[in-house]
KOLZA-953355 format. One record per residue: x, y, z of N, C-alpha, C in turn; residue number from 1. Coordinates in steps of 0.2 Angstrom, whole numbers. Each point is the difference from the previous one (the first is absolute). Example, Ala and Ser with C-alpha at 12.3 -4.5 7.8 and 13.67 -1.06 7.14 Angstrom:
2
SITE     nu     nv     nw    cau    cav    caw     cu     cv     cw  resi
SITE     66    -28     39     -4      6      0      4      6      0     1
SITE     -2      5     -4      4      6      1     -4      5      3     2
This chain:
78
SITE     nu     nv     nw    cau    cav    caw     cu     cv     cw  resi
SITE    -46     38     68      0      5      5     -6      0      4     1
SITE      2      2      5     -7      0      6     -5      7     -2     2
SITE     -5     -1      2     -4      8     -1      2      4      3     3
SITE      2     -1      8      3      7      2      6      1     -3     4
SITE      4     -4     -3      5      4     -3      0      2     -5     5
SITE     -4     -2     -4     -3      3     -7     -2      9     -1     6
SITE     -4      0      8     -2      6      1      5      5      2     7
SITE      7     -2      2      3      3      2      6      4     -6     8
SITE     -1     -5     -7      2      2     -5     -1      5     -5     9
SITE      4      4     -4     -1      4     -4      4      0     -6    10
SITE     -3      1     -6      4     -1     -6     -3      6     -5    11
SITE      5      5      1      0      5     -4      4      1     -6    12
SITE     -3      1     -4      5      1     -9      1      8      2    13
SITE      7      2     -5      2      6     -1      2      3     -5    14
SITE      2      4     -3      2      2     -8      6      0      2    15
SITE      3      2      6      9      1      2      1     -5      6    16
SITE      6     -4      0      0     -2      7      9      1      1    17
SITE      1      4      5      8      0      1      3     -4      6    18
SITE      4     -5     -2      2     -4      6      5      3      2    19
SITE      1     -4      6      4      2      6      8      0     -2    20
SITE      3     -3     -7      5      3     -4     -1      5     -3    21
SITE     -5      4      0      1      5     -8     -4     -1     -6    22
SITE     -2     -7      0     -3     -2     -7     -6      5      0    23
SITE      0      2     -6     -6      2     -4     -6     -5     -5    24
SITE     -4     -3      3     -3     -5     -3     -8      4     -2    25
SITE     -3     -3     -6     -6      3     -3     -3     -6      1    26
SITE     -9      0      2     -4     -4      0      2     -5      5    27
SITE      0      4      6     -4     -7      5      0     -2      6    28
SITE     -2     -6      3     -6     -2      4      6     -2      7    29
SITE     -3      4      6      4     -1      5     -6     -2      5    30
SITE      2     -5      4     -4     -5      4      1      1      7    31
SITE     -5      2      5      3      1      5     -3     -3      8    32
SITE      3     -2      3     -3     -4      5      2      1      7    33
SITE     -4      4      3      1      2      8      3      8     -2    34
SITE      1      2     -2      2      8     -5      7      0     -2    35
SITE      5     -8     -1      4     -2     -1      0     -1     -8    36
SITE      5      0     -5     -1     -3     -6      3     -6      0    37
SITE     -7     -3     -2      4     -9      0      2     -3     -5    38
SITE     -1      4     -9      4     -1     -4     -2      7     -6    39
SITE      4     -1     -6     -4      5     -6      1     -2     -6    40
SITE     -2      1     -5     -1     -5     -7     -1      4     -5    41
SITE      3      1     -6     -3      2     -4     -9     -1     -2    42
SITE     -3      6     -3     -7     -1     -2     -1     -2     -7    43
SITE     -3     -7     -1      2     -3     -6    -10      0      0    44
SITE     -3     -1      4     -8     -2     -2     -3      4      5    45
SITE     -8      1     -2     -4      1      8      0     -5      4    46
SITE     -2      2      8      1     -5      3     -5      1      5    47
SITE     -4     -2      2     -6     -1      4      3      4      6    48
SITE     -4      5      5      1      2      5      6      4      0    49
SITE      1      5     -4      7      3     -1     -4      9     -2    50
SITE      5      3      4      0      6      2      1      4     -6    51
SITE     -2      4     -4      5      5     -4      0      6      2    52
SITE      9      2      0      2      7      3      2      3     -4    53
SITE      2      6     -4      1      4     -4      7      1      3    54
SITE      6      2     -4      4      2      5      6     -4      1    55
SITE      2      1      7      7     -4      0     -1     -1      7    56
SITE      4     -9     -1      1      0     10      8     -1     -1    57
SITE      1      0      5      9     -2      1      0     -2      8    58
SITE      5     -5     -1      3     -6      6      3      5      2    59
SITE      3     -4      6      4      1      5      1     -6      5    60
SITE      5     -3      0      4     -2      6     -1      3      6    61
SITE     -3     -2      5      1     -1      7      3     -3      4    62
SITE      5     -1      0      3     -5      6     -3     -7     -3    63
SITE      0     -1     -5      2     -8     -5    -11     -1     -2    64
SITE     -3      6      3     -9     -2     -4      0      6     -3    65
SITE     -2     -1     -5     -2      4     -6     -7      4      1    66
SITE      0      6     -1     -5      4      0     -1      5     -5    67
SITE     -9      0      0      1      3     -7     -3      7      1    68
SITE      2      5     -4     -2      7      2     -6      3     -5    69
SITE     -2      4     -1     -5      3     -2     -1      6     -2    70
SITE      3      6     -2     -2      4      2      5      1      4    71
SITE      5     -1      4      4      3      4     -3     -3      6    72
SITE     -6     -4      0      0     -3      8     -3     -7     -2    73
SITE     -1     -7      4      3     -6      0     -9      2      5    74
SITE     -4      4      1     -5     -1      3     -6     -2     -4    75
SITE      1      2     -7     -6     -2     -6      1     -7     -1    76
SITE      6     -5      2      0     -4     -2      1     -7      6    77
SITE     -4      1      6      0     -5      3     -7     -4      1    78
């Protein structure tokens, strides 16, 4: 990965994350890149350079890019 696009990444853990079906998932890490999510993983270890958020995020489908929410706004997490 190039440095400018490293710097454009962010990898935030969560204690909730609800996908864009419904799931209810515990503990973990959602990767985001350009304020896009570019994937999400269960949190099995610490990981260098990773955010921790209390709390819940949840997806959402936009027109086929996944965005993630916050708090009720998608602003905290660009």
């Amino acid at each position: 990965m190039k440095q400018n696009e490293e710097t454009r990444c962010r990898r935030i853990a969560c204690g909730e994350l609800i996908t864009p079906q419904g799931e209810h998932l515990t503990r973990y890490v959602v990767e985001l890149s350009d304020g896009k999510v570019a994937t999400y993983y269960p949190l099995k270890s610490e990981q260098p350079r990773t955010e921790w958020w209390s709390g819940t995020i949840s997806l959402r489908d936009e027109g086929g890019n996944i965005r993630a929410y916050y708090k009720g706004e998608t602003n905290h997490l660009k």
